[in-house]
N, C-alpha and C positions, 0 to 999 in steps of 0.2 A: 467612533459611534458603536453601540453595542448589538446594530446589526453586523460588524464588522467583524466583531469578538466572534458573533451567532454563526456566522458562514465561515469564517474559519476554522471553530469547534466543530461544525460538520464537517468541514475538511477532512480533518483527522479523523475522527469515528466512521467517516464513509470509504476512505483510504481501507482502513482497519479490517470495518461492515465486511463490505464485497471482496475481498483477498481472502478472508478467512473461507466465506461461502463456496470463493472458487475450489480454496485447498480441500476441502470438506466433502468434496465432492468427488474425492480420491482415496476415500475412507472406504476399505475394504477391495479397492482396486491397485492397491501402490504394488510396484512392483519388484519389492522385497518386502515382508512381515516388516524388520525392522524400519525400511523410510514409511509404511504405512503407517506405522505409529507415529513415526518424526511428525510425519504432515500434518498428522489429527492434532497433534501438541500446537506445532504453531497456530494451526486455525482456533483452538481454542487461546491460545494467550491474544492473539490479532482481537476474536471475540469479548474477551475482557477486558483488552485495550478501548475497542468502542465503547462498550456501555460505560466506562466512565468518561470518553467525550460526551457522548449523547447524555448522559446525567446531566452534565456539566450545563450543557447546551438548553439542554429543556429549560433550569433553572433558570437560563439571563433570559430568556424568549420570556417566561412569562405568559405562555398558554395553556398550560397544564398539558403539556407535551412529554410524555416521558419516554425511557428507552425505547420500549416496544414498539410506542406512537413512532418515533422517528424513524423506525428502523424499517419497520412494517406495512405503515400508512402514509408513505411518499411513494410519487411515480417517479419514473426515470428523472426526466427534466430538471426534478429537485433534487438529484444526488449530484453531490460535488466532489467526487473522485478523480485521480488520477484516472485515462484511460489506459494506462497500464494496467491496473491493477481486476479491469474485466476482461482482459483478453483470454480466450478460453484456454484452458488446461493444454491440449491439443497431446506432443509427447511429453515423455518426462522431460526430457531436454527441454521443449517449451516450458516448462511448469519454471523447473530449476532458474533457467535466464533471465523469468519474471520476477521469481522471488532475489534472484541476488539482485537483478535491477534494484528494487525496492527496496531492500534490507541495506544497502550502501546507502540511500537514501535515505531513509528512515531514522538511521545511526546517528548521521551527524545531523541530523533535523532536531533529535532529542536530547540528543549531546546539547545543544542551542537551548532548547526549551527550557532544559532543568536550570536555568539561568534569567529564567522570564519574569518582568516584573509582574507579572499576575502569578501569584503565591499558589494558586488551584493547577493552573495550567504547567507549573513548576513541578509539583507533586507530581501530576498525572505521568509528564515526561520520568521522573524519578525513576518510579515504580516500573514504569516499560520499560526504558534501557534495558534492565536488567537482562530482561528475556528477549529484546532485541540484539543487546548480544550475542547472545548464542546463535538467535537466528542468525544472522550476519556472519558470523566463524563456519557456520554449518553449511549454506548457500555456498560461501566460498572456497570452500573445503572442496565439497561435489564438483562443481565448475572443475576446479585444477584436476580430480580422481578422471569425470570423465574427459576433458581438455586432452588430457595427457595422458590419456588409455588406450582403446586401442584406435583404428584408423575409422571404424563406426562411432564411436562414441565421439571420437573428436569432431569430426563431418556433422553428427546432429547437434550437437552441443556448437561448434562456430554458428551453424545455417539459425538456428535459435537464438543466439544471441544479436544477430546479423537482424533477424526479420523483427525483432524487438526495439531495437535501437530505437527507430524512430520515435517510439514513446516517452523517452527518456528525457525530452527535451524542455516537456512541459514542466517539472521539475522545478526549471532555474527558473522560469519566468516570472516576472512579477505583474499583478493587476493591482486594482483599487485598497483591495482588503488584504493585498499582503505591504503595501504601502504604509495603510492605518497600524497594521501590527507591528510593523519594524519601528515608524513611529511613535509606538508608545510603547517600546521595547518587550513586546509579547513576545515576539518571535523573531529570528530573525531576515535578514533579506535573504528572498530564495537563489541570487544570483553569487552572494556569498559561500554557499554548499557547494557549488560546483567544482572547484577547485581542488577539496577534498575530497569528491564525491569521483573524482575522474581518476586522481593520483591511487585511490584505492581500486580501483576496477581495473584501472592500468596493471597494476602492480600484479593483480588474479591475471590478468588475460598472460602477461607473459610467463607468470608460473604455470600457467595451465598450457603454453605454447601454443596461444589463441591468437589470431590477429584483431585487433582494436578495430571499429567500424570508422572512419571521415568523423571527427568529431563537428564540421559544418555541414554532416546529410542535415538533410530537410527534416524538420520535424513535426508530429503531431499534436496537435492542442484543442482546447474545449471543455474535456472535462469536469476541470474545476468551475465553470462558469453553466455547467448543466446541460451542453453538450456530448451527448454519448454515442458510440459504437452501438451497433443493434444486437449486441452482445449481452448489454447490460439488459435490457426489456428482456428477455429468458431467463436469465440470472433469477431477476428480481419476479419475476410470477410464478417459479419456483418456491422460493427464500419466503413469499408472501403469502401463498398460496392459501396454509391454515388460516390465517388472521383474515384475508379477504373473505373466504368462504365462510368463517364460522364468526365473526364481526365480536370483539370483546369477549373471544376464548380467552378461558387461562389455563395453565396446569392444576 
């Protein structure tokens, strides 16, 4: 059904949306010059990843919905995120945890895509890899630097990845609209990535001489279905703020 296409096009540009916002928000606060730069890069590439879901997405809606509309003019309730990906900044160690969470996730998400029989949605994933790569080498780069640094760094870098877990899980699961997509070979089954998605975190956690969390802890869900953390309502009245107040600004 091509509400099904619709809520999973937000999927991905909302994933994208709100990760970049968080990173962005670390911009002129990182703590080195150089990761200050890292971060502002990825949020901008996360950034250009969205507006071409949200393009994408406007077009099959069919309400003259375009980037900024999607981006700008939804409440919480309507965003379909991971709630990984609003949890707040908090330390670097938080930031880093979050991002490698995701960026393992992301990978082989897109690895998938670029294989979708929807030719748009093939391109889109194309194009990201690229820079999802990197992110992905870099995340897990830092994990193993501080994992296997000194006895602070390892301590906040475990207790981060530890307090994260639980978000992780929402990931694999499948609902209605990721059903319809494996179905008509858009995407793949979310419960298929896990596999890969574990073997490579595994692989960092013991190069970084990290312990692995119970991969049966308890998990968190909702996100995707427009359940969120009260995280995400600051986030977004931030992120929103010109466009509510000043109603069809432009630059």
């Amino acid at each position: 059904m091509p509400d099904d296409k619709f809520n999973f096009l937000l999927r991905m540009g909302d994933n994208a949306l709100v990760l970049s916002q968080r990173l962005s928000q670390w911009c002129g606060k990182g703590p080195a010059l150089e990761e200050d730069i890292a971060l502002t890069n990825v949020a901008l590439d996360l950034l250009g990843q969205a507006r071409l879901w949200f393009a994408y997405a406007g077009e099959l809606e069919g309400k003259d919905r375009d980037e900024d509309q999607l981006a700008f003019l939804r409440d919480a309730h309507d965003f379909r995120n991971l709630l990984l990906v609003e949890q707040p900044n908090g330390t670097y160690a938080d930031t880093l945890a979050r991002q490698f969470y995701f960026d393992s996730w992301h990978y082989f998400l897109l690895q998938e895509l670029t294989k979708s029989s929807d030719a748009r949605v093939a391109d889109i994933a194309e194009k990201s890899i690229k820079e999802v790569s990197y992110h992905l080498r870099r995340s897990g780069d830092l994990v193993v630097r501080l994992g296997d640094g000194s006895e602070q760094s390892r301590s906040m870098m475990q207790a981060a990845l530890d307090d994260l877990w639980m978000y992780t899980g929402e990931m694999f699961k499948a609902d209605a609209v990721d059903e319809a997509m494996t179905a008509q070979s858009i995407a793949p089954a979310p419960a298929d990535l896990h596999a890969p998605w574990l073997a490579h975190v595994q692989g960092i956690f013991e190069e970084a001489t990290l312990v692995l969390p119970p991969a049966n802890a308890w998990m968190q869900q909702g996100g995707r279905q427009g359940k969120h953390t009260e995280h995400l309502g600051y986030l977004l009245a931030e992120m929103q703020f010109l466009q509510r107040a000043y109603p069809g600004a432009q630059w």
